[in-house]
C-alpha positions as CSV (number, residue, x, y, z in Angstrom):
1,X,0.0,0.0,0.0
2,X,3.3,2.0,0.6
3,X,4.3,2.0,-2.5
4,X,1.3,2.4,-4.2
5,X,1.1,5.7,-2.3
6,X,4.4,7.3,-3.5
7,X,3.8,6.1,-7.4
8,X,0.5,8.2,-6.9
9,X,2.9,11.0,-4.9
10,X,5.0,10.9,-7.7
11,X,2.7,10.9,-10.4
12,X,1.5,14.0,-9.0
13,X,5.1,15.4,-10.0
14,X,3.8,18.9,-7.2
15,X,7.3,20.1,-5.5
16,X,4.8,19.8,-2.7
17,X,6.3,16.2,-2.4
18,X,9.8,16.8,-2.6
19,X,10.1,16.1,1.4
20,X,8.1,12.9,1.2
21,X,10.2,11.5,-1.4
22,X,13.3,12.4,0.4
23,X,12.5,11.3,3.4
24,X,11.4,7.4,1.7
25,X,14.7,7.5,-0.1
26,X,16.1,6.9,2.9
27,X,14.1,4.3,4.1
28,X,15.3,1.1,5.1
29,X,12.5,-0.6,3.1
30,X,14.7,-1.2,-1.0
31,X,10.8,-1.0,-2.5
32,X,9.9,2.0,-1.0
33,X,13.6,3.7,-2.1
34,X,12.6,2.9,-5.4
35,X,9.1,4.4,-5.8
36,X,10.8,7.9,-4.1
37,X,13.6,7.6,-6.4
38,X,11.1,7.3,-9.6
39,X,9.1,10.0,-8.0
40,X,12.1,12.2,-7.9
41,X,13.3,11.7,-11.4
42,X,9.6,12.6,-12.4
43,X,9.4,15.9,-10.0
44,X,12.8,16.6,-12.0
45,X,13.4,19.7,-10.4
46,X,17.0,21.2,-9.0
47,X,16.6,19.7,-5.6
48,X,15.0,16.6,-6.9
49,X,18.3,16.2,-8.9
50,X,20.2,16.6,-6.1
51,X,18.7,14.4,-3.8
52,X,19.1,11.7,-6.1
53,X,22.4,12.6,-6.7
54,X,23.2,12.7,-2.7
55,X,21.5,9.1,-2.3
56,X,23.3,7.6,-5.1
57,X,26.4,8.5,-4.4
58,X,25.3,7.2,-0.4
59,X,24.9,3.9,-2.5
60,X,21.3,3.6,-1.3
61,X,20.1,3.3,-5.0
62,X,21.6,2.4,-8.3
């Protein structure tokens, strides 16, 4: 139900969800990781970019 959630947060691509999707990035659940970091790539703004940059480089996603 989780990650059904984010896909929907992330679908909604509003900056509005830009701490949500941080915050799940770095959650210990993988799947959950994963919907943040597709919902991040979709928000595609500056901070979004960077955030994904920061967990990737962290090694929490590929």
């Amino acid at each position: 139900m989780r990650c059904w959630l984010l896909e929907l947060i992330g679908e909604a691509r509003s900056p509005q969800a830009l701490p949500v999707l941080t915050e799940q990035l770095h959650s210990g659940d993988e799947s959950l990781r994963s919907w943040a970091a597709k919902g991040l790539e979709q928000l595609g703004t500056k901070q979004a970019r960077q955030e994904l940059w920061k967990a990737r480089a962290n090694g929490l996603i590929d």
